[in-house]
N, C-alpha and C positions, 0 to 999 in steps of 0.2 A: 697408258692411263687416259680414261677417256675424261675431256673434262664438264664439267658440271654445272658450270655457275648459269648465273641468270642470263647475266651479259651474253656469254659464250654461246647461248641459246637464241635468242634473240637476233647476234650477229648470224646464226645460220638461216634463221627467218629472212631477214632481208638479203641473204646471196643463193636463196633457194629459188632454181629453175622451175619448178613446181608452184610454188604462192601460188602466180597467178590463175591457177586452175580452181581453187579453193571457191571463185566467183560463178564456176559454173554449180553450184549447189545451195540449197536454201537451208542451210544452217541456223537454226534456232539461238536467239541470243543468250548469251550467259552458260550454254552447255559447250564440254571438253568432251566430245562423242569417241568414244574408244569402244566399239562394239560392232562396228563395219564389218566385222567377222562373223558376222551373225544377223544384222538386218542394216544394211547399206542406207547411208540417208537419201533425199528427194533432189535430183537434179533439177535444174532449171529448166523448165520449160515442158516438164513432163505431167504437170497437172492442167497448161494448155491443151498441151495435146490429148488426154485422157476428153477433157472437155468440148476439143473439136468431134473427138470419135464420136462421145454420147452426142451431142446436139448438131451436128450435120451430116457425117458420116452414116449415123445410124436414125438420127431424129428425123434428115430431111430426105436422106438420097437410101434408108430403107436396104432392103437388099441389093439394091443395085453395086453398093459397098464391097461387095466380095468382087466384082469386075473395076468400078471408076474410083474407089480406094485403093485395091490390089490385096483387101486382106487375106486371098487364097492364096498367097506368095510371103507372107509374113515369118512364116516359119524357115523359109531359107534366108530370107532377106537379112532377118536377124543374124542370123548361122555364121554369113558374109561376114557379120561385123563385127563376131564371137572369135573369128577363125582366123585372122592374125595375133589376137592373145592367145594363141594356144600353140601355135606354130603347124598350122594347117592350112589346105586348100581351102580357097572358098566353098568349097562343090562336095567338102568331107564335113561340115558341120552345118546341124540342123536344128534349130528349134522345135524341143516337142516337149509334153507333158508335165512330168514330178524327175528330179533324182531318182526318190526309189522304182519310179515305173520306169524309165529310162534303162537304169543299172539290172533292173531284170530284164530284160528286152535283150540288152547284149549279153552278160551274160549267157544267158539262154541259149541268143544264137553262136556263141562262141563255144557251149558247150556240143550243139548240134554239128559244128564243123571240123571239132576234133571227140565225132561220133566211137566208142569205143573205149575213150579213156574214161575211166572209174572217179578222176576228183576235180573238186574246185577249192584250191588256195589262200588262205586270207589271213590275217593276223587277230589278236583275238586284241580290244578295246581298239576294233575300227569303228566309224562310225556306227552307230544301233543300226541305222536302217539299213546297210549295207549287212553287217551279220543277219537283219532279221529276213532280210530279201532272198540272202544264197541263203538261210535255211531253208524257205518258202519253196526257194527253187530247187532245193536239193530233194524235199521229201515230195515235190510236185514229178518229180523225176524218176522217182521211187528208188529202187536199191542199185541199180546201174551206176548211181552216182552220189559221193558221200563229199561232205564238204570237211573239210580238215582247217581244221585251226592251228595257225602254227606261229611260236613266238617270233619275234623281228628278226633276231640276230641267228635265224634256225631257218629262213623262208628259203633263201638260194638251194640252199641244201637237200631241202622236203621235196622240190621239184624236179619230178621224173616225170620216167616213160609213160606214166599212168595220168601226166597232171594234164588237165583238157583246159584249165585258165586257171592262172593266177588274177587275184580281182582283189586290188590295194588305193590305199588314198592316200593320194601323192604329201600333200603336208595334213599330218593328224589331224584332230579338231580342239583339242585339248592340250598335248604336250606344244605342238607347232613342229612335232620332228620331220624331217623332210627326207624322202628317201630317194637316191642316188636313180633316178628313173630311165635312164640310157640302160645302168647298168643289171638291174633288175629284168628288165625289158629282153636282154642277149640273155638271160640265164635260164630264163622260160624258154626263149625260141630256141636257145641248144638244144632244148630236151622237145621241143617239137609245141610246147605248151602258148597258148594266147596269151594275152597279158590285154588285161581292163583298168586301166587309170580312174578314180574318183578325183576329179578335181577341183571339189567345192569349196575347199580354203585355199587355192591357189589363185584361180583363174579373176586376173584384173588386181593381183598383188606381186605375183610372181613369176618371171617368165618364166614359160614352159612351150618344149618346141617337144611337140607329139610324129612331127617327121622323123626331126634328128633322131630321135628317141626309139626309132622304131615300133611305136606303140601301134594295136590292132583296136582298140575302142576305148571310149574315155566318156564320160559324164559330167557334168557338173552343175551347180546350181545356178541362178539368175537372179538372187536374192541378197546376197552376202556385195561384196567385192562390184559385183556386176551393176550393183542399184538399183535393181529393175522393182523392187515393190515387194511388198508382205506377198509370199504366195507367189510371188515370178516363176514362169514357165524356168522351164531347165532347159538344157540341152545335150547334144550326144553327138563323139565325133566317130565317125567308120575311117577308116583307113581308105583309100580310092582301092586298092589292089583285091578289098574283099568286098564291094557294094555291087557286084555283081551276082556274086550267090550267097551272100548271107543271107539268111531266113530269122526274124524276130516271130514269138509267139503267140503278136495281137496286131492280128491282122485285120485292123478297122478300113475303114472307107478313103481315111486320106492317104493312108500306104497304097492304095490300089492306083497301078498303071495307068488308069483313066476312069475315075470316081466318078466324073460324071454323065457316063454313056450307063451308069447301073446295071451292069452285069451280076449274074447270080453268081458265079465261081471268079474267086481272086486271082489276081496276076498281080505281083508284086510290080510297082516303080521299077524303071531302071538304073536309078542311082538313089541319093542317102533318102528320096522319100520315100522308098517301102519302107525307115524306119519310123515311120507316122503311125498314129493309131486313129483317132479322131476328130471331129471338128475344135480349130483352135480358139481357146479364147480368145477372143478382138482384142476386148479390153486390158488386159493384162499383157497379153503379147505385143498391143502397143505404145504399153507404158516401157518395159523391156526397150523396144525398136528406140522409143528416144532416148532412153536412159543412154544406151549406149554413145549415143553422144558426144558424152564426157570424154572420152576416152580418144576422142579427134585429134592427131597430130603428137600424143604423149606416147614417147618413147617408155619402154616395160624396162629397158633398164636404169633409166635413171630413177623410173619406179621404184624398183629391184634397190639401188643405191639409199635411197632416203628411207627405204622401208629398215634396210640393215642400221642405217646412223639412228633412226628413231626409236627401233628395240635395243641398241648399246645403250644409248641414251638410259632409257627406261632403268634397264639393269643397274647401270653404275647406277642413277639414284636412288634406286631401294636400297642395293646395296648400303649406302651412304645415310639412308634415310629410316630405314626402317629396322635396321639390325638387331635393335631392340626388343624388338614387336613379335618374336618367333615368326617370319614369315618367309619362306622356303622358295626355292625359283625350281619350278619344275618344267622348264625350259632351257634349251640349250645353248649355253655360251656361246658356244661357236656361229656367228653370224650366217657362216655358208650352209650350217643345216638345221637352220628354222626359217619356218614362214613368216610371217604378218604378221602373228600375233605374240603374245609373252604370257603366261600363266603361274601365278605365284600361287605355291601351298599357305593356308591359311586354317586353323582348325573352328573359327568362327568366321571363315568367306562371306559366309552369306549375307550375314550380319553386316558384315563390313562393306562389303558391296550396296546392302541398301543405303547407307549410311552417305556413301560416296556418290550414290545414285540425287540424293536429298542433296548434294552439295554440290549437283549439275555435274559430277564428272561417271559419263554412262559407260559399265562395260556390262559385263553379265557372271552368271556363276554356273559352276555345274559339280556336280555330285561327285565327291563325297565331299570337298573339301578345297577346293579350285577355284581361285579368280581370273576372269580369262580377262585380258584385255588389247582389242586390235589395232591394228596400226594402219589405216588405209592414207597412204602419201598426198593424195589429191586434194586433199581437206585438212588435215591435221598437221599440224606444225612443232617446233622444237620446245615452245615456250609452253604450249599445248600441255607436251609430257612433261614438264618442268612442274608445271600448277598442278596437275593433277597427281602428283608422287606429294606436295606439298600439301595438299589436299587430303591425302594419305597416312601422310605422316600425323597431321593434326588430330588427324578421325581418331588414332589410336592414343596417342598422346593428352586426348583429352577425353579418353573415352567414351566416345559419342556414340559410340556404334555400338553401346552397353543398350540402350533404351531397347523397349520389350518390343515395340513396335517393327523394331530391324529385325526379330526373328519370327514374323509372322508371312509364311510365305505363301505365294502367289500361285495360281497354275502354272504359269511362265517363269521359271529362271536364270 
């Protein structure tokens, strides 16, 4: 029995090894931010830095910037600081583009190096852009290569002789189900197949060791978990054992062996930067480079620890709180296989998310009927989710989240 009260919450605030981290982010007063799963709040120090870039960087020192700042190193620099939360070499993680440009890039080049095999693997309500990308790649491919959709508890099995990559994201984005990634990982390479990790709800919530794991490429966002900013570059880890002859199929200027002698015919980088494409953002890649910051000296599992006691938490108290209210937990009990975040079924979510939104406690909603809400440890505390289920509870109990105004929706949900 997990327990609930207020007190009980509270005493875990002040024996939490984590508080003190909470000082590294400019947290708005009066908001319970539960939506780190979807757009990470503003570290300290990272709208300095944005401001040194624009006004000396770029205002006084001009292009000389790309030499006496180092911004032509940005992209690994970052990678460096990516590639202990992910359980990789410095020298296998690189800062470059979007998620979905990234995840075709490998892809691609995972499907070029098990030349021959006919599929690409993937579960059907992965991420959109991850289905909409291997579709893109697949009909970019032509009939050589058919992308198969295959439900969760059927994927080990689908993978044969024929399969050239399986390409899955590690925790959903929606449920938060988390799939067993070692063992996934051997069930491909028995059958000769790659394996591509999306790890945009894991990565800076969960560890995740891409060595142990034996994984051959992986992607993830810089947005969520990461804090880097609306629109943060992403990133992409290569294995060291294949950045020698993997080929990606955007072959821009900063992938080239030496961009800057302009040569008319490419020669790929000899390591992860032939998976470059073009000139990096400054600005954003070094909002990213300080964001990362945060993350100085914090061990991923006591991360990993608070992340699990703060979604029990959650649970029991809707459980407790809400049981009235038809509202469904479409997440999984079991601590060891969910992420970061918690998503309760609701048949007026939306409504009720704005509702909650007006009451300062932010997460977000997604279609058809889903209230997601995240749990990033750094920031967010026990008393935190205490107020905000309470918050919760009142919305519905006092029908607040009837008002016309809460189902008037937004581009953004």
């Amino acid at each position: 029995m997990i327990p609930t009260s207020l007190d009980w919450c509270q005493e875990q605030d002040r024996n939490d090894p984590l508080a003190p981290m909470k000082d590294r982010f400019d947290l708005p007063e009066g908001v319970i931010y539960m939506d780190g799963n979807s757009l990470g709040v503003l570290p300290k120090g990272v709208d300095a830095r944005i401001a040194d870039v624009v006004k000396k960087e770029w205002g006084q020192d001009l292009i000389k910037s790309w030499n006496t700042a180092d911004w032509i190193n940005l992209p690994a620099r970052v990678g460096r600081k990516i590639a202990p939360l992910v359980g990789a070499k410095p020298n296998e993680v690189v800062m470059a583009d979007s998620t979905s440009i990234n995840l075709f890039k490998v892809a691609a080049a995972a499907c070029r190096m098990n030349k021959g095999r006919t599929k690409i693997i993937t579960e059907p309500g992965n991420f959109p852009t991850d289905l909409y990308m291997l579709q893109g790649l697949s009909d970019f491919l032509g009939p050589d290569v058919a992308l198969q959709v295959v439900e969760r508890d059927q994927i080990i099995d689908a993978i044969d002789d024929d399969t050239a990559v399986v390409v899955l994201t590690h925790v959903h984005y929606v449920t938060a189900d988390m799939f067993d990634m070692k063992a996934v990982t051997e069930a491909a390479h028995a059958k000769g197949a790659l394996m591509v990790w999306d790890l945009s709800h894991s990565t800076g919530a969960v560890p995740v060791d891409l060595n142990a794991a034996g994984a051959d490429f992986a992607v993830g966002c810089g947005y969520k978990y990461l804090n880097g900013g609306p629109g943060a570059p992403a990133f992409l880890y290569v294995a060291e054992r294949h950045q020698a002859a993997v080929k990606q199929p955007l072959t821009g200027w900063f992938g080239h062996k030496t961009p800057f002698e302009f040569l008319d015919d490419y020669e790929p980088a000899g390591d992860i930067r032939r998976m470059l494409v073009g000139t990096t953002s400054v600005m954003a890649a070094s909002a990213l480079d300080e964001a990362m910051n945060a993350f100085e000296g914090v061990d991923m599992m006591v991360v990993r620890k608070k992340s699990q006691a703060l979604t029990d938490l959650f649970i029991a108290l809707c459980r407790e709180k809400l049981k009235d209210h038809g509202v469904g937990l479409a997440t999984s009990e079991n601590p060891g296989k969910r992420g970061s975040h918690v998503s309760l079924k609701c048949e007026n979510g939306y409504a009720v998310m704005q509702a909650l939104i007006e009451r300062g406690v932010i997460g977000d909603f997604r279609a058809p009927d889903f209230m997601r809400f995240g749990f990033t440890p750094l920031y967010l505390g026990f008393e935190d989710v205490y107020r905000a289920v309470e918050i919760m509870a009142d919305i519905f109990e006092t029908g607040f989240w009837k008002e016309a105004r809460f189902n008037e929706k937004g581009a953004v949900t």
